[in-house]
ROGU-759120 format. One record per residue (C-alpha): residue in three letters; x, y, z. Coordinates in steps of 0.02 Angstrom, whole numbers, padded with zeros to 5 digits, always signed. Layout:
<atoms>
ALAXYZ...
</atoms>
This chain:
<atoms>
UNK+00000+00000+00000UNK+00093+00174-00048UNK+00046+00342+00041UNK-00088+00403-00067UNK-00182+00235-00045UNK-00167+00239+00123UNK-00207+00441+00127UNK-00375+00403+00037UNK-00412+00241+00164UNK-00391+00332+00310UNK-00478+00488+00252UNK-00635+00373+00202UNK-00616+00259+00354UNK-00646+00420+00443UNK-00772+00499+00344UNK-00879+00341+00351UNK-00853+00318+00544UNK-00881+00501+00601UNK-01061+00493+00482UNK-01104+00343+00586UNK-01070+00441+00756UNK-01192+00604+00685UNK-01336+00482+00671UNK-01315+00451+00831UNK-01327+00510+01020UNK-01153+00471+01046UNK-01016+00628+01093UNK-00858+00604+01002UNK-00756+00577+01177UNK-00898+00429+01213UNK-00856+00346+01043UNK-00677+00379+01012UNK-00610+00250+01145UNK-00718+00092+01076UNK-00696+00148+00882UNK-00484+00150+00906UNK-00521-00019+01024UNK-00607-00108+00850UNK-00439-00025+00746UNK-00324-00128+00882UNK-00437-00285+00874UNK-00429-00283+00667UNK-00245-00256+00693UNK-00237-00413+00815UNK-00332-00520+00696UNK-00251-00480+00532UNK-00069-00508+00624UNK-00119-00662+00703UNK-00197-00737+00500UNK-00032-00668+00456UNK+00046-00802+00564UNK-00081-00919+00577UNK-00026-01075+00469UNK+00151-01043+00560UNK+00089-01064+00707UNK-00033-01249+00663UNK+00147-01303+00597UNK+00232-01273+00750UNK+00089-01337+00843UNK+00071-01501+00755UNK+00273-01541+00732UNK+00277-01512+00937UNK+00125-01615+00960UNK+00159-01767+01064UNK+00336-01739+01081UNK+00408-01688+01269UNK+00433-01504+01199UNK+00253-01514+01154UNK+00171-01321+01184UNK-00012-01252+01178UNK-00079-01161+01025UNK-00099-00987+01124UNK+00105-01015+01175UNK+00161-01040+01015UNK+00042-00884+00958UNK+00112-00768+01080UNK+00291-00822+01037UNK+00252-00816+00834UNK+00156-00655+00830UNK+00111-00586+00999UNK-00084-00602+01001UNK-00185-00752+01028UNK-00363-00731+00951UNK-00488-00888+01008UNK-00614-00930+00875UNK-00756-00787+00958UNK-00610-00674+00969UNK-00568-00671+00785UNK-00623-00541+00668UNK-00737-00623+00526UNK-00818-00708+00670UNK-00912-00528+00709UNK-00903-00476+00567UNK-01029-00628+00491UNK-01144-00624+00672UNK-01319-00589+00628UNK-01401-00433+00662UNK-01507-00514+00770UNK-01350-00550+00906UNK-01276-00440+01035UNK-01141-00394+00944UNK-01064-00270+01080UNK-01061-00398+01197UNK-00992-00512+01084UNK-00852-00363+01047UNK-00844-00357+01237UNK-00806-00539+01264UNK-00670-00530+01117UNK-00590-00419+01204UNK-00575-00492+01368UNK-00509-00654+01289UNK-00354-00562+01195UNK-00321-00477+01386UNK-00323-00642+01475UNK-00187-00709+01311UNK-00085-00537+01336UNK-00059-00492+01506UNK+00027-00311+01459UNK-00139-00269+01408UNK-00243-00323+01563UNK-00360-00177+01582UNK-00332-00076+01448UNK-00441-00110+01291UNK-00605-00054+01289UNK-00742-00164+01359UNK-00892-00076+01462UNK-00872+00046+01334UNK-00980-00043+01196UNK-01133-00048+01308UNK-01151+00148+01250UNK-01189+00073+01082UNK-01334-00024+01169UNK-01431+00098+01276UNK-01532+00158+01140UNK-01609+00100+00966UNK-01508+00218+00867UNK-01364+00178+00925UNK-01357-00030+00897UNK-01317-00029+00721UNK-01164+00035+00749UNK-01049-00115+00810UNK-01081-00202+00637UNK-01076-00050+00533UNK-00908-00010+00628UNK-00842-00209+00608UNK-00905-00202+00414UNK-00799-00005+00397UNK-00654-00084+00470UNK-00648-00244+00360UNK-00603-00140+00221UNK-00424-00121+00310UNK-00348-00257+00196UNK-00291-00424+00279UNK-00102-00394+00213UNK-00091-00235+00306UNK+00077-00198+00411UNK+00085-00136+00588UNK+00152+00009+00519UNK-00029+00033+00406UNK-00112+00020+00572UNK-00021+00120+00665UNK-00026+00262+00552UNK-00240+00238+00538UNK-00255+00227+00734UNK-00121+00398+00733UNK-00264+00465+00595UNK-00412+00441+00715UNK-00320+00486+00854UNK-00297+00670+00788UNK-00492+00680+00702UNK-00545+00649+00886UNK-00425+00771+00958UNK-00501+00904+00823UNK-00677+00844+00847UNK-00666+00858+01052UNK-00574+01047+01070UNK-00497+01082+01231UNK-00501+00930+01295UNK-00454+00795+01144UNK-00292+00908+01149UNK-00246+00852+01310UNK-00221+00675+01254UNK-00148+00705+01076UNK-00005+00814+00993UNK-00008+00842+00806UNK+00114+00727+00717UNK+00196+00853+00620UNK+00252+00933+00772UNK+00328+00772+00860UNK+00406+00725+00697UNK+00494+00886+00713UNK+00559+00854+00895UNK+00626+00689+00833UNK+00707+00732+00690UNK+00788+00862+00796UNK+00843+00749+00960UNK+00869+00617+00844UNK+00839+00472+00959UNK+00949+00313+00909UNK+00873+00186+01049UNK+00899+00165+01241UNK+00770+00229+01353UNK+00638+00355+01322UNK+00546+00454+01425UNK+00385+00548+01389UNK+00326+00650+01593UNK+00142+00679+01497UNK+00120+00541+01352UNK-00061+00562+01312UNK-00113+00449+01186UNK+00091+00381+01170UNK+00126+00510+00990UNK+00311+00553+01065UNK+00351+00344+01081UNK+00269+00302+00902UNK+00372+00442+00818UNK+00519+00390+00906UNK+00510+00208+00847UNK+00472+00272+00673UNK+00643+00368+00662UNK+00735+00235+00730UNK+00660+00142+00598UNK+00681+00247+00457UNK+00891+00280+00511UNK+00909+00107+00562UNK+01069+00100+00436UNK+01131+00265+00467UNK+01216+00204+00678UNK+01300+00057+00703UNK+01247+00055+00891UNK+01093-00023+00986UNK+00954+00041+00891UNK+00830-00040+00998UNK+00698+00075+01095UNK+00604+00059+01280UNK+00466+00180+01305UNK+00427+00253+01484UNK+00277+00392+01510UNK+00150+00433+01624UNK-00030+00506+01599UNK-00149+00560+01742UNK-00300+00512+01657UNK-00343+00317+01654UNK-00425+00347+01481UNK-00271+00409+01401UNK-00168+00290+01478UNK-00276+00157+01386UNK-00261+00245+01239UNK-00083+00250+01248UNK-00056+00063+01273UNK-00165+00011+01125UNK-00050+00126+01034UNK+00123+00054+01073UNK+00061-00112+01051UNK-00031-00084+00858UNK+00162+00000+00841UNK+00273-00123+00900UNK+00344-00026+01043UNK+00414-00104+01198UNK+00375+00014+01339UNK+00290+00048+01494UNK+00134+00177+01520UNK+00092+00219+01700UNK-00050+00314+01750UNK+00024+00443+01875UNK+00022+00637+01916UNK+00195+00697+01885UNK+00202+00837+01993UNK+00180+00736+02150UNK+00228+00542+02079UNK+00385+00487+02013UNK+00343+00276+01969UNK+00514+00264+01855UNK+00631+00365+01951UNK+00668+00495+01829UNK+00823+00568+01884UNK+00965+00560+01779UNK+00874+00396+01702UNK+00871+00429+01532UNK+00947+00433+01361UNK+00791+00534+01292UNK+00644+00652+01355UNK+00505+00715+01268UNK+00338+00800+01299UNK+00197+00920+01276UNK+00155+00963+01469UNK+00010+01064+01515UNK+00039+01252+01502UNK+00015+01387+01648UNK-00026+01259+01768UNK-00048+01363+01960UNK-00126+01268+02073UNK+00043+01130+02122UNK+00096+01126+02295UNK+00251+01220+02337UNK+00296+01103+02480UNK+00257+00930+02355UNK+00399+00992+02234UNK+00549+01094+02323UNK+00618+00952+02413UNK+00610+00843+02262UNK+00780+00841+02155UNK+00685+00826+02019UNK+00616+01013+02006UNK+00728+01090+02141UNK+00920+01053+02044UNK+00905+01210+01948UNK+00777+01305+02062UNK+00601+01310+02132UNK+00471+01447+02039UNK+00391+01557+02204UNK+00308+01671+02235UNK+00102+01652+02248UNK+00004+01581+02398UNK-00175+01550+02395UNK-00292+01470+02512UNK-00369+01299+02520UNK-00521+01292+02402UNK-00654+01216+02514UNK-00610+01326+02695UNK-00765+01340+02797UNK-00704+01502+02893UNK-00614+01564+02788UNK-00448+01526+02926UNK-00380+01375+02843UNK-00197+01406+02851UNK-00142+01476+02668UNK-00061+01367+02552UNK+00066+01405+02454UNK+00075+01373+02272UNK+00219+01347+02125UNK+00133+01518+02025UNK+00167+01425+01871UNK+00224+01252+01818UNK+00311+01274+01669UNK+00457+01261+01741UNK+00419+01105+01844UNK+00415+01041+01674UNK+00583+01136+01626UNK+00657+01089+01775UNK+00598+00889+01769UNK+00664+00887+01579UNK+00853+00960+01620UNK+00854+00834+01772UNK+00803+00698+01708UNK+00942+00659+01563UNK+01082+00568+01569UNK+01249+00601+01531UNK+01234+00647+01359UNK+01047+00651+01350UNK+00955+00746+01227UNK+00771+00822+01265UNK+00617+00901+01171UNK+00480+01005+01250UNK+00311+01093+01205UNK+00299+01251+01286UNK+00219+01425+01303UNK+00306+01573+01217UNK+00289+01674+01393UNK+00407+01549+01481UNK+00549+01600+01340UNK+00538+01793+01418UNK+00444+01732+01600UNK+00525+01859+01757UNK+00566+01837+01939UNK+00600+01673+01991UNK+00579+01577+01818UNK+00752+01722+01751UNK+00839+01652+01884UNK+00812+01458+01820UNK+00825+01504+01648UNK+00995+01612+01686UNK+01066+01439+01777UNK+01019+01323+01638UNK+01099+01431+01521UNK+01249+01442+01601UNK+01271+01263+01638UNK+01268+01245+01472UNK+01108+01131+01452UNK+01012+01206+01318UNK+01044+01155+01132UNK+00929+01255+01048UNK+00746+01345+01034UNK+00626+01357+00892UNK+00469+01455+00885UNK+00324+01350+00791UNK+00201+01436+00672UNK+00030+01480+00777UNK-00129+01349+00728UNK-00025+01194+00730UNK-00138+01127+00898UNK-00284+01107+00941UNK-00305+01196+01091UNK-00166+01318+01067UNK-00184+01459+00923UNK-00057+01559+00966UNK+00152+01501+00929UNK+00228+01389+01031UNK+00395+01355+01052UNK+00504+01193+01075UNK+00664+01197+01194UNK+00800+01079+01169UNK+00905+01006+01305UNK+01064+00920+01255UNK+01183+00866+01411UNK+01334+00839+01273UNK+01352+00996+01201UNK+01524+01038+01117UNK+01508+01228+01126UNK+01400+01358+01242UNK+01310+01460+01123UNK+01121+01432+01101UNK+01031+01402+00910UNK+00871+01507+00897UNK+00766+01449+00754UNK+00608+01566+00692UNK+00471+01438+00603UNK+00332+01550+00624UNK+00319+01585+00425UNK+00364+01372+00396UNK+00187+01285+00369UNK+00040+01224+00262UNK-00119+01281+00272UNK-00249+01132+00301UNK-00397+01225+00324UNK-00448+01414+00408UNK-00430+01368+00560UNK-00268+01231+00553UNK-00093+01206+00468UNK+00028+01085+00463UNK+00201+01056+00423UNK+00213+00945+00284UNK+00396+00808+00300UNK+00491+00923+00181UNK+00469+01080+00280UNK+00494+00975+00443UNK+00687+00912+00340UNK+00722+01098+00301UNK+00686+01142+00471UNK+00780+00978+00546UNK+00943+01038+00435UNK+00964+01192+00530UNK+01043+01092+00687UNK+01127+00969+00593UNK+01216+01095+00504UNK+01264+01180+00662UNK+01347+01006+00697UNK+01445+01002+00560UNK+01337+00893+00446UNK+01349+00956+00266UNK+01351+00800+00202UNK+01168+00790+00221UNK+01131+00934+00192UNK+01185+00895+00006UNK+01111+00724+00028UNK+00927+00817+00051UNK+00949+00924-00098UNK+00981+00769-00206UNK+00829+00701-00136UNK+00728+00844-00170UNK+00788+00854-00358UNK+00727+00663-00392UNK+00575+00693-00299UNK+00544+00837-00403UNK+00584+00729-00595UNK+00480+00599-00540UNK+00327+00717-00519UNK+00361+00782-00700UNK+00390+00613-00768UNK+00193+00584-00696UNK+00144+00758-00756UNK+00206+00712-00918UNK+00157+00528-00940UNK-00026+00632-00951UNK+00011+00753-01069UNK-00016+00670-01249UNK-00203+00607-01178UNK-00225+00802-01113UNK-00189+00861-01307UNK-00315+00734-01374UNK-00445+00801-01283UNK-00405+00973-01318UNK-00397+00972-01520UNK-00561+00886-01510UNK-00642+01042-01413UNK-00542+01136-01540UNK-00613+01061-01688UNK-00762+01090-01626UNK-00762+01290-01584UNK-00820+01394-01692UNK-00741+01552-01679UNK-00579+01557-01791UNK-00483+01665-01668UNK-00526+01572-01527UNK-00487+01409-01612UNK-00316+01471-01657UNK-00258+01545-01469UNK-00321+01380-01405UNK-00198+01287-01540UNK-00044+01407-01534UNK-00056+01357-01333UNK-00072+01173-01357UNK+00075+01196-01466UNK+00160+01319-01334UNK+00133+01194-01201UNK+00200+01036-01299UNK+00360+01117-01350UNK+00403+01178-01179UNK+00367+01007-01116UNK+00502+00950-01242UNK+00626+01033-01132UNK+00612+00894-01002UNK+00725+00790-01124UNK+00867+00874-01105UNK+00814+00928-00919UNK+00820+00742-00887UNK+00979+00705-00958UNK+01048+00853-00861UNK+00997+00795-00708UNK+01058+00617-00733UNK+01215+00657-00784UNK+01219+00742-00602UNK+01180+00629-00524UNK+01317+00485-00615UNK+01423+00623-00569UNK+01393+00652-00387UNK+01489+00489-00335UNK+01669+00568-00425UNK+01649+00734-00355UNK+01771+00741-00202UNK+01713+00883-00110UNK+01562+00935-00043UNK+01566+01098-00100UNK+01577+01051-00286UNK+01439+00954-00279UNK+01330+01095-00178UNK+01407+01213-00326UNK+01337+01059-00471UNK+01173+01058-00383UNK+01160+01259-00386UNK+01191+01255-00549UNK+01068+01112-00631UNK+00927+01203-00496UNK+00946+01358-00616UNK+00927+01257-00789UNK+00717+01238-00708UNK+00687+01397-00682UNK+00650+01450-00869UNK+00580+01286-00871UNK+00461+01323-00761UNK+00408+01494-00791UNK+00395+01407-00972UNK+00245+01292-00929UNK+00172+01413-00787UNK+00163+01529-00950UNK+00090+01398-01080UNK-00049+01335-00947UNK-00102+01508-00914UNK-00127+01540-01081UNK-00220+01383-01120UNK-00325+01400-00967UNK-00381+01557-01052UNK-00402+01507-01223UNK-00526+01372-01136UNK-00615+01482-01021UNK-00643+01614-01165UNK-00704+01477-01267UNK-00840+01399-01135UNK-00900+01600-01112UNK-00918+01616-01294UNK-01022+01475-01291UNK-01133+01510-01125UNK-01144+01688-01206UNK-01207+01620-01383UNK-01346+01500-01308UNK-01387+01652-01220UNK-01408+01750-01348UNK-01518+01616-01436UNK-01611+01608-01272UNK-01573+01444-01217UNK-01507+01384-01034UNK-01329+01401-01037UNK-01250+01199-00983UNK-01109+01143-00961UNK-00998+01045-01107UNK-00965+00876-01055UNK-00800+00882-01156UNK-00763+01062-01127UNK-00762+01015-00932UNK-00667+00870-00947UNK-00512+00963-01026UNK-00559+01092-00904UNK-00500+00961-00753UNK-00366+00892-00845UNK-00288+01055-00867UNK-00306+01071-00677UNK-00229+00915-00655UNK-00093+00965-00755UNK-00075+01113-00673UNK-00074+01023-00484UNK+00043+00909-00548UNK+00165+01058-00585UNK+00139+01130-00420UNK+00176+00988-00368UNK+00343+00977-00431UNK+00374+01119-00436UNK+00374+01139-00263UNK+00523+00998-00240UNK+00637+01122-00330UNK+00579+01255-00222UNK+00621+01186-00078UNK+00797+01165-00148UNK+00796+01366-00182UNK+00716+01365-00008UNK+00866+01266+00069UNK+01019+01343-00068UNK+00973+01521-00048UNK+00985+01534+00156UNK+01129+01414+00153UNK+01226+01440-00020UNK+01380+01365+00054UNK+01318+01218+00121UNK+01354+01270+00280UNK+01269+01326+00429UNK+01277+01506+00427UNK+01148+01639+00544UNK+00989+01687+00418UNK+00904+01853+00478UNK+00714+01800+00505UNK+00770+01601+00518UNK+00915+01553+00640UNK+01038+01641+00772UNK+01173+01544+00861UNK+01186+01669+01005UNK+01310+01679+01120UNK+01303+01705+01326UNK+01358+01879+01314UNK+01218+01895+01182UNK+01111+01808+01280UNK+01161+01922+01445UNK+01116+02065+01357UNK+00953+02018+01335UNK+00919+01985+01516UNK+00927+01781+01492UNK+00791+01788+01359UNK+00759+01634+01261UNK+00641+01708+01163UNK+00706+01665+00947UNK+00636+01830+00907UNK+00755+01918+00996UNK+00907+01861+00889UNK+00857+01810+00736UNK+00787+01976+00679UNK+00604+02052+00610UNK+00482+01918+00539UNK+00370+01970+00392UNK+00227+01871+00428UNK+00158+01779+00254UNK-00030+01712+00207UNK+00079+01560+00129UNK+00026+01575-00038UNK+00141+01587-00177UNK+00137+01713-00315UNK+00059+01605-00437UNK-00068+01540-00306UNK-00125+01714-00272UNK-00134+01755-00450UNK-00242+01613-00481UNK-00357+01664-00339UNK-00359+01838-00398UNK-00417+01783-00569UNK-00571+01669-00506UNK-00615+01826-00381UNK-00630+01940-00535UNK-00731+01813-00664UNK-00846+01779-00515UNK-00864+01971-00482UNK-00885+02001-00674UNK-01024+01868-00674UNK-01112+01938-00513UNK-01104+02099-00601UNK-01183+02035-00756UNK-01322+01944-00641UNK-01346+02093-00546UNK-01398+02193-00718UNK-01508+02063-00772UNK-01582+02087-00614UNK-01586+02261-00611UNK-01683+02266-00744UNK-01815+02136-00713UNK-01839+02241-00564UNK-01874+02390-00668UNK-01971+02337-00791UNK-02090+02264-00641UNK-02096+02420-00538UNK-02160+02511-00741UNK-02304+02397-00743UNK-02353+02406-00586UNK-02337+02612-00611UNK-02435+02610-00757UNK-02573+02512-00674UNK-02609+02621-00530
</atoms>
């Protein structure tokens, strides 16, 4: 299964299963938990088939023999899941309507916890008697088991885990404040990985939620697997406060392979893995501005006291009946517990990632004085601002602080990402994996690390012929369709402009020949060059040979996207005329789409070349270098001067904010605002004068 398949089966898994929820009186925070419970139980089944005639060999050559061993052993050794016949998917999926199939979920359930004793307690049992407590709602357990059959039976844990990630985050969205508490987006963990680049040992995640930090960290110790020759294997520790999440969490590490341990626990006052100095790697997204934790809980603990205690608040106990209760006093703001907790709980050599609010980069009193030590001790790597909208709960920017307790030099990296993102909808963005890799190469850089750097341009530039050798593979069908509209217009002139951009387009498409050979002649070559820097210089220059390229095609579609849409008005206009009801042309909207195609296609690939301007003109030397409005490696006096500030903003220089649109996009937009306006306009007459010639008659009858 490739991405876009498995882009279009989660988006439909989820369109199908959310439609099933709004016919019904279920909230989305009383559905999500058995929903992701049927995604684990599909995943159980479909590894356990996977296996399954492994497993009756084993069984049967053991059979009878002093080393002979029970089905559900040789199961758990083979594959890790034991389903029983009731327990196994098509045996839901073909009960009769007629049955009580939420119990019958239920009782699945229970008999994979009793086979898996890591998961004793955690899938989702009482939680399918919701779908039974009305009519409406008892359709749903089949519907659901029929949706989820659709997953197909080859699927990889990998499949899975990226469909229960998908669900997680639609919940997340669909639940507000509180669905952010238990999920972070996965653009921004990626991020934090690919920045603390965790290459096994122990990790350790203070406020897991729904487990995102673990999955993200197997997946990049996955992905770079042959890039270290040390241990690459990975054990997971968190803790979660809430016994939903915690369940959540579970089911994900164990639909993602991950080895690990999920406690439910308040951090502030619990420490079940004792987190001091314990760890090779620490991530999170705590809860922001928290004000209400116990002074007296957290300043004799190591864990928040090493680097100091925030002070200065008391409040009395809620709940005094006199109003004398003796006056407790209160951290006046958690954030850096969390700061604290993260620097402390490293080992030598440790890296760390953290969520947190802007205000704790610039925060006074107390939190300067933390923020001055850490600094000085020489425990933070780096900062980087995020772009606002990238959570759920949180519109405004937050920023990530790095920890790194192996640091070769005692200046700080400031990165500025507020203008890096995609827009997903009004409200949302996202950063897609190439802006997350442009971003990621700031640090690595920093270290030293040019050879990637010129590794990721390569990248980019295959990415980017592959998308043309698609856009192109489409072309000669496009051209078909459009000298049969052609033939069929009318209008001499129009007929010609829509030919001469055919023509246009075709010959700058023949460009790609030589574009091609270009390209692989640079990339035969890249293995004999002998020096970074001349192959950063070879890549600089074969970038330029697109640009006319590009502004080429941009030029020819724009031209034949007119010729088209002049020809389709000439036609609504003549049938008009003849006073007839303007429709649409069947063929005329076909080419219509393909040329959109076309044209997405280009953007498309375009855009893998722009990232390489992106990436060439900030960095031209292949080398990290401070970009005002990007990145700052700041030094303590710097840093002094600023009163201890970690705020990016502060070093890197002004930000132009951006709408993230790109000249052409906006453009385009401007030319669909204007042919909508000039048809309003045209409605409006008509209108205008209907309305006239009504208020006449009704003048000349009075």
């Amino acid at each position: 299964m490739n991405r876009d398949q498995l882009k279009k089966l989660e988006k439909d898994l989820w369109s199908a299963a959310d439609k099933l929820r709004a016919n019904s009186d279920l909230k989305a925070s009383e559905y999500s938990t058995p929903v992701l419970g049927l995604i684990f139980l599909k995943f159980a089944d479909n590894k356990y088939r996977q296996h399954e005639d492994a497993i009756l060999q084993a069984y049967n050559k053991l059979k009878g023999t002093r080393r002979e061993k029970t089905l559900e052993e040789i199961a758990i050794e083979k594959c890790g899941f034991f389903l029983k016949d009731y327990a196994q998917y098509d045996y839901l999926l073909k009960l009769p309507e007629k049955e009580d199939i939420a119990k019958a979920i239920r009782r699945a359930m229970v008999s994979i916890e009793k086979s898996k004793p890591e998961l004793r307690g955690v899938l989702p049992q009482e939680e399918y008697d919701r779908f039974t407590r009305s009519d409406k709602n008892k359709h749903i357990p089949k519907d659901l088991l029929k949706l989820f059959s659709d997953i197909p039976v080859d699927a990889s844990g990998d499949v899975f885990g990226q469909i229960y990630e998908y669900f997680l985050a639609n919940f997340a969205l669909s639940e507000g404040q509180g669905g952010g508490e238990f999920f972070t987006p996965r653009s921004v963990v990626k991020l934090m990985t690919e920045i603390i680049e965790p290459h096994g040992g122990k990790v350790y995640d203070p406020a897991c939620g729904s487990g995102g930090m673990f999955v993200q960290s197997g997946e990049f110790i996955l992905q770079h697997q042959t890039d270290k020759a040390a241990d690459l294997d990975v054990f997971v520790c968190g803790t979660e406060k809430t016994l939903e999440t915690v369940k959540l969490a579970k089911m994900n590490l164990a639909v993602n392979n991950l080895r690990g341990d999920i406690k439910q626990a308040n951090t502030y006052y619990e420490d079940p893995f004792n987190a001091f100095g314990a760890f090779d790697y620490v991530m999170a997204n705590p809860p922001f501005n928290v004000d209400d934790v116990t002074l007296e809980a957290v300043e004799k603990d190591k864990r928040f006291n090493t680097y100091g205690v925030p002070r200065n608040k008391s409040k009395a106990k809620a709940g005094s009946k006199d109003g004398k209760e003796k006056a407790v006093e209160t951290v006046p703001n958690a954030n850096y517990l969390w700061i604290n907790l993260f620097a402390t709980s490293l080992k030598p050599g440790g890296r760390a990632a953290l969520v947190m609010a802007n205000s704790a980069s610039d925060a006074r009193n107390s939190e300067a004085d933390i923020r001055q030590t850490l600094i000085e001790q020489n425990l933070i790597y780096g900062m980087l601002t995020l772009p606002s909208n990238l959570f759920y709960t949180v519109t405004l920017p937050a920023t990530l602080w790095f920890f790194d307790k192996g640091k070769e030099d005692d200046k700080v990296l400031f990165i500025d990402a507020r203008n890096i993102f995609t827009q997903v909808d009004r409200a949302h963005r996202e950063l897609t994996d190439e802006q997350i890799q442009n971003i990621a190469i700031i640090p690595r850089l920093h270290k030293g690390r040019r050879q990637e750097f010129v590794d990721l341009v390569d990248r980019y530039l295959h990415q980017g012929m592959a998308q043309l050798h698609e856009a192109a593979d489409h072309l000669p069908g496009l051209s078909e369709h459009l000298l049969a509209v052609v033939t069929e217009e009318a209008d001499k002139k129009a007929a010609k402009a829509a030919r001469q951009a055919i023509t246009s387009l075709e010959v700058q498409w023949d460009q790609l020949v030589k574009l091609k050979q270009a390209q692989a002649q640079h990339g035969r070559a890249k293995g004999q060059k002998h020096t970074i820097d001349g192959r950063n210089k070879a890549q600089q220059a074969l970038r330029l040979t697109f640009t006319p390229f590009f502004d080429g095609l941009h030029a020819a579609v724009k031209a034949l996207d007119k010729a088209i849409r002049e020809m389709d008005k000439r036609k609504a206009d003549a049938a008009k005329a003849e006073g007839k009801r303007a429709t649409a042309n069947r063929q005329t909207k076909a080419v219509k789409e393909a040329v959109q195609a076309l044209h997405d296609e280009l953007k498309a690939a375009e855009l893998y070349y722009q990232h390489v301007s992106w990436l060439q003109e900030r960095f031209p030397k292949a080398t990290y270098q401070d970009v005002t409005g990007l990145c700052k490696l700041a030094s303590r006096e710097e840093m002094r001067e600023q009163d201890w500030s970690l705020n990016s903003g502060r070093y890197v220089g002004v930000v132009i904010e951006e709408d993230g649109k790109t000249e052409t996009d906006f453009l385009n937009q401007l030319a669909e605002q204007a042919s909508e306006l000039d048809a309003l306009n045209k409605e409006s007459d008509v209108l205008a004068k209907i309305i006239q010639g009504n208020l006449s008659v009704l003048l000349e009858a009075l």
